[in-house]
C-alpha positions in Angstrom: -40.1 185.7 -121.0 -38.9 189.4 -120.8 -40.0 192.0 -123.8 -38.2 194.7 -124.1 -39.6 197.6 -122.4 -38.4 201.1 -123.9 -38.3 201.9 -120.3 -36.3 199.3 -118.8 -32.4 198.7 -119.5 -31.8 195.2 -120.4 -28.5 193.1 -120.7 -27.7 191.4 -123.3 -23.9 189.5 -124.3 -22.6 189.5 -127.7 -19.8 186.6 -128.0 -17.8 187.5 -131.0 -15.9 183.9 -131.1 -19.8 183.0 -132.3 -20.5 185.5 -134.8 -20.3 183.8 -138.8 -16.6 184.0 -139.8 -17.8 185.8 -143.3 -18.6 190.0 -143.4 -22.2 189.4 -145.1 -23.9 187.1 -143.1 -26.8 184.5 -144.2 -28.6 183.4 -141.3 -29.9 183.7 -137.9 -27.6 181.1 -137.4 -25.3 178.7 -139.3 -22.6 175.7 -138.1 -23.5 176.8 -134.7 -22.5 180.6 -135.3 -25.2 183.2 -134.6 -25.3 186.7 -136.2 -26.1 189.9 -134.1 -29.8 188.9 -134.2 -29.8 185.4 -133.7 -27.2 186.2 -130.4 -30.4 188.9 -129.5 -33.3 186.9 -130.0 -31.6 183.8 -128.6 -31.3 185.9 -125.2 -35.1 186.9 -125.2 -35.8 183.0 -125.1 -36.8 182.2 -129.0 -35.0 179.2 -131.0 -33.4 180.5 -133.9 -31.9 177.1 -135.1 -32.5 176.3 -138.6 -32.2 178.4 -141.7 -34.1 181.6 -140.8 -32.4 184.8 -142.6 -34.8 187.1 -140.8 -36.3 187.5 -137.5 -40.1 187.3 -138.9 -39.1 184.0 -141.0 -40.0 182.1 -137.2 -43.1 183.6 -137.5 -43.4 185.3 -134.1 -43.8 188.7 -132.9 -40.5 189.7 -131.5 -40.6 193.3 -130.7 -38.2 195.4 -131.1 -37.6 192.8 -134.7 -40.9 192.0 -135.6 -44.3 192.9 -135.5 -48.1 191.5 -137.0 -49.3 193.8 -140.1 -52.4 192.4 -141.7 -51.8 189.0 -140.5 -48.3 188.7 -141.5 -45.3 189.4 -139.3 -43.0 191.4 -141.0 -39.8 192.5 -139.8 -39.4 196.4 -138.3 -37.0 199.3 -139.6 -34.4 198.1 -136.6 -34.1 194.7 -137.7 -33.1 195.6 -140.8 -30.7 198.3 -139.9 -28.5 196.0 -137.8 -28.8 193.3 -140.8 -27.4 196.3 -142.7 -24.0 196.2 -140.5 -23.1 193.2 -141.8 -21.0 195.9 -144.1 -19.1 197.9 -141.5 -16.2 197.4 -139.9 -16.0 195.7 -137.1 -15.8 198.4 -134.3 -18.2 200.3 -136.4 -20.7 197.5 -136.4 -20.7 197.2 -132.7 -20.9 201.4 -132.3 -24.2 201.1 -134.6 -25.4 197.9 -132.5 -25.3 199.6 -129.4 -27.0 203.1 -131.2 -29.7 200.8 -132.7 -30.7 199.6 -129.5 -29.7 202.7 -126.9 -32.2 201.2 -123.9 -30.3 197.7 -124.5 -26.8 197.4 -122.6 -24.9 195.5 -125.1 -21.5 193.5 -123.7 -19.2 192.9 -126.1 -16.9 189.1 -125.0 -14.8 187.2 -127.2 -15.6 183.5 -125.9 
């Protein structure tokens, strides 16, 4: 499975028609919606089915979301900026996304 590489540009698709209905979002994923992150970590080849409200609730080193301290995984200062858009506006949201992440091409697709 790919990591992310600060070097190396990688693709991912965000499909809006799947993002939760509701501004503030709950989890990873919900009634077969996924957030921002669950659409991301999905795509690196994790399961985030189930009620997981952060990235280091599956208990796996997921970098750029998670990462081990002291035999915990906690979750890093990105993944909770991008839970943090949850907030914005629309556009705005998908502006910060692709800031959040600039060696990540982001797609934006409604279905």
């Amino acid at each position: 499975m790919p990591q992310p590489n600060k070097y190396v540009k990688i693709e991912f698709k965000i499909i809006r028609s799947l993002l939760p209905p509701k501004t503030r979002h709950t989890y990873l994923y919900l009634d077969g919606k996924l957030d921002y992150l669950g659409q991301l970590i999905t795509q690196l080849g994790y399961n985030v089915e189930g009620k997981h409200r952060f990235p280091s609730d599956l208990k796996k080193i997921i970098p750029p979301f998670t990462y081990p301290c002291r035999g915990a995984i906690l979750n890093t200062h990105t993944t909770l900026s991008i839970l943090s858009l949850d907030n914005l506006p629309l556009p705005e949201r998908e502006r910060q996304l692709s800031l959040l992440l600039p060696n990540w091409n982001i797609t934006y697709v409604q279905s």
